[in-house]
N, C-alpha and C positions, 0 to 999 in steps of 0.2 A: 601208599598213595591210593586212597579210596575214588579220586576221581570226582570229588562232590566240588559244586561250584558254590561257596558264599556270599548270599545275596547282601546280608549286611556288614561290607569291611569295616565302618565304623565300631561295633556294636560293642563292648567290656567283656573282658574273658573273666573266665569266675574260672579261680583257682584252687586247686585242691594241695595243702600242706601234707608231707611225710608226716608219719610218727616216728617215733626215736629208733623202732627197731629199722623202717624205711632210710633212716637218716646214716643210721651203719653199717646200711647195705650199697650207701654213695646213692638214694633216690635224693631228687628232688622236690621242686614246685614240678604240681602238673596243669597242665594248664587247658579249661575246655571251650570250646564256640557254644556258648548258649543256645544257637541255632541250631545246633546238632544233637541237643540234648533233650529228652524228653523225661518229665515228671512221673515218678513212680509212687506206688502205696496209696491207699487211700484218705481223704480230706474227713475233716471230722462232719462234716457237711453230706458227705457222699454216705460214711458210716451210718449217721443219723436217718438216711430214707431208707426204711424199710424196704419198698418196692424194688428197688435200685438191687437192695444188698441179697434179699432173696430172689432174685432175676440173676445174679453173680454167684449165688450157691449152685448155682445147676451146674454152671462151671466149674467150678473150683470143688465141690463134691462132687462129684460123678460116683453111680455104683459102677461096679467091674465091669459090668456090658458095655456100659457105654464109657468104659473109658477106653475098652477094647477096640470098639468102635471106633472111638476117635483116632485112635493110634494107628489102625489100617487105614484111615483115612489119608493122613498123612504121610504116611508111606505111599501110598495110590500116588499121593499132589508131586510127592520126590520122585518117585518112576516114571511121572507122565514129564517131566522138566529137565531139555536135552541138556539145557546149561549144567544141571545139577548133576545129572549122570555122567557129563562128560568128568568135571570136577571131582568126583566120587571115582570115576574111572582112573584119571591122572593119581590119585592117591592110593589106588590097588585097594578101595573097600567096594564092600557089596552087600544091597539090604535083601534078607530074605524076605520074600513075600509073605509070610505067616508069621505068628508069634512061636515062643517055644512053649510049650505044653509040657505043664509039669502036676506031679499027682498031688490036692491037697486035703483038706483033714477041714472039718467043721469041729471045732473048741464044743463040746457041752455047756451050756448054761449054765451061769452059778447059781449057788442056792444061797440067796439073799431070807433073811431069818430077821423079823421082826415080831415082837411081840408075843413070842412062842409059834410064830406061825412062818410059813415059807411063801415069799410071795412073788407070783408069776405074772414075768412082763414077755412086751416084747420083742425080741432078740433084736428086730432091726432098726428099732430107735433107741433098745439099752434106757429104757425111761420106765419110771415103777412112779412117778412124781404123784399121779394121780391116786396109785393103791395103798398107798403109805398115810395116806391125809386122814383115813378112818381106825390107823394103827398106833396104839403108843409107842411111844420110842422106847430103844432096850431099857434107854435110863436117861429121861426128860430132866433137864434144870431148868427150873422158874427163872423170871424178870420179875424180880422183887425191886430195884433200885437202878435205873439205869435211866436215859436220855437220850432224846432224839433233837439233834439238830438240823435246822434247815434255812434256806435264805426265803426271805417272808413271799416272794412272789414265789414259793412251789409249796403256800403252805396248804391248799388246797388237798396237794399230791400227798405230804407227807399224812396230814390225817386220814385219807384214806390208804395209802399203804398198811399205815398204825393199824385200823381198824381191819383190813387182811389178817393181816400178820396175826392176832388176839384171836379172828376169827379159827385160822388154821390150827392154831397153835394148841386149843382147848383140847379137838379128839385125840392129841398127838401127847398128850401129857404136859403138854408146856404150860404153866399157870404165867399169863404173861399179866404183870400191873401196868397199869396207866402209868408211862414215864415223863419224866422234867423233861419241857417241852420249850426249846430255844429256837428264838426265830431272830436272823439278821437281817437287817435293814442292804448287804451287802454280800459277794460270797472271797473277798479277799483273805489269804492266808492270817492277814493278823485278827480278822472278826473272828474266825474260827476258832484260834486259839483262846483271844479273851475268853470266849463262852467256856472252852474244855475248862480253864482254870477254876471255874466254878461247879466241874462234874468228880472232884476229889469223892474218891469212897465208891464210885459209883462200878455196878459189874458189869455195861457195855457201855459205849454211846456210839448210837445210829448216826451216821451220817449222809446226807444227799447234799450230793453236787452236781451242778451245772453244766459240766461237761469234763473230759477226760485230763484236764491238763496235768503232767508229770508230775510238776514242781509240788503245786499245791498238795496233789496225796499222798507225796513221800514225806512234807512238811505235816499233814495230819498225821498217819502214821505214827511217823517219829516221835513228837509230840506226846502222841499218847500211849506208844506202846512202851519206848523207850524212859521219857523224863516222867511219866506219870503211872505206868503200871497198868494203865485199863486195855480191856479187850474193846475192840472199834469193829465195827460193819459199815462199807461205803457203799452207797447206792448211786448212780448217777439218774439223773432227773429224767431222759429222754426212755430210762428203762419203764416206766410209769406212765407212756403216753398212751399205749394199747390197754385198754381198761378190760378189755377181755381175756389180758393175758391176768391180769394182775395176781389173782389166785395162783397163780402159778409160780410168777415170779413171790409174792410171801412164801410160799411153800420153800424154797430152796433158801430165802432167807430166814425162815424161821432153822430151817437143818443148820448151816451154817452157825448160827448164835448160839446151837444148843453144842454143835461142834466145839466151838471156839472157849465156852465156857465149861468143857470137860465131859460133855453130855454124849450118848451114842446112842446116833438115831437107828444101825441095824449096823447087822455083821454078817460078815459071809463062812457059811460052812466050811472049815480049816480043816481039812486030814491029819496035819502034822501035829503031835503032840509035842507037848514040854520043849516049843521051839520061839527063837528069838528072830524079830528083824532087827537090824541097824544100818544105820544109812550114815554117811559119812563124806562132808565135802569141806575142802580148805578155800578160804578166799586172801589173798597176796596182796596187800594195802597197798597201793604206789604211792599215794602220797607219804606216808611214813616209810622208808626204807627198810627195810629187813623185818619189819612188822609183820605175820599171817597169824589167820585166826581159823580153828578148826571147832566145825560144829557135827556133835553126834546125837544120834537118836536112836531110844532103843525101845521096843513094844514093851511092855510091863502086865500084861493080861494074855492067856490064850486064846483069845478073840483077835488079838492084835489089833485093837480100837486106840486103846492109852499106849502113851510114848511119852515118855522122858527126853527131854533133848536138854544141851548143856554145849555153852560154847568156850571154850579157851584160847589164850595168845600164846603163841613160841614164836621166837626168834631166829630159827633156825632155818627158813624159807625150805622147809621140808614138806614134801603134804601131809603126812601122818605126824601129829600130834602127840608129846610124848605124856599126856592127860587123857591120851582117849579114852583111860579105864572110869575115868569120872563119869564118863556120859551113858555108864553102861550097871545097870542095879541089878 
């Protein structure tokens, strides 16, 4: 009994259903006062202001000073509040006054190797974006054949994107061609598709959307990675609004494209010789009963750049796969 008085006895309770593990645990319907709830996460609206969102980094990043800071702070607000200590008292806990102090270690810097060369960023933004754009990549692939879709009100954005992208791309080794350029009168999942059905044969298609909705890029996606075999890059529209950033943002999509299409834009200095990674996760189909699917991945270079990955079904709702040797060369 929390003691709260409800202003609206009228108002509709919004109900929260079990899940099935809930359901065989004897839970039921749970049932809340809308007035006592408050909305969490943020509005694609809120994401979209800039100002807003880097005003909420300061929060939600914090370097270690000042997250120190905040945390004695809070402890001071709990020590000064008889309520609380009385409360804290009855339960026999006790905050100390100080943090615990333990001894740690600063990581050395990797040596990131492009080019033939070793290139020095640094450490506290972990960003080389800018040093990389006069380096070629270990091993650039061209855009010989490929398309860019867009919906006709950002075609504006998309051609200068385009014209980024070619621009970075050149000292980088990327020979990028002029790509089939589709613009829709609309941005709904079926316009998108009719266009892809006409990008057969092709090595990427660019995409810019509108905004982040779920449905729609798992329906691109799928589409193309799945029934058609093409590699895809999505961009959403609102990343294209700072024109100052824009060199920046092609820079990371041009890595990415060269990524996607086999390409390796640097490598990091590896100790280990004549060694493998493999990464290995099962997923448990609910809709098909007894259905899992296990996907392996294993590096193919001593750079560890290339990986082979290979996915298989067993039936045996086990996590390890009795194929795993398939996904491993």
């Amino acid at each position: 009994n929390y003691q709260v008085r409800i202003k609206d006895v009228k108002q509709p309770m919004l109900m929260s259903k079990p899940k099935k593990r809930d359901l065989r645990r004897g839970l039921g319907n749970i049932y809340l006062v809308p007035e006592l709830c408050a909305l969490t996460g943020l509005t694609d609206i809120m994401k979209s202001d800039f100002n807003m969102m880097k005003d909420l980094s300061k929060y939600m990043r914090m370097g270690p000073d000042k997250r120190v800071e905040a945390l004695q702070r809070f402890n001071q607000d709990l020590s000064s509040n008889a309520k609380v200590m009385q409360e804290m008292e009855h339960w026999g806990l006790n905050l100390s006054p100080s943090l615990i102090r333990i001894q740690g270690r600063i990581l050395p810097e990797e040596q990131i190797l492009q080019d033939g060369r070793s290139i020095c960023y640094n450490q506290q933004t972990s960003d080389w974006s800018k040093e990389l754009r006069s380096l070629k990549f270990n091993l650039p692939v061209g855009l010989d054949n490929w398309a860019v879709v867009f919906p006709l009100k950002f075609a504006t954005d998309a051609r200068e994107l385009l014209s980024s992208v070619q621009r970075v791309g050149a000292p980088m080794g990327m020979m990028i061609k002029n790509p089939a350029m589709f613009g829709l009168q609309g941005d709904s999942v079926h316009e998108y598709i009719g266009v892809f059905n006409q990008c057969v044969g092709k090595q990427l298609v660019l995409i810019l959307l509108s905004n982040n909705r779920a449905d729609r890029y798992n329906a691109v996606k799928r589409h193309l990675s799945i029934k058609m075999g093409i590699a895809s890059q999505c961009i959403l529209s609102r990343t294209l609004l700072k024109k100052q950033r824009l060199m920046s943002v092609a820079t990371k999509v041009a890595i990415q494209i060269n990524c996607k299409l086999g390409g390796e834009p640097w490598n990091i200095a590896i100790p280990l010789k004549n060694a493998m990674v493999i990464g290995y996760d099962t997923y448990h189909d609910k809709a098909t009963r007894g259905q899992s699917y296990g996907a392996v991945v294993s590096s193919t270079n001593q750079t560890w750049t290339q990986y082979l990955s290979q996915v298989s079904c067993h039936s045996s709702q086990e996590e390890l796969t009795n194929n795993f040797a398939a996904g491993i060369r």
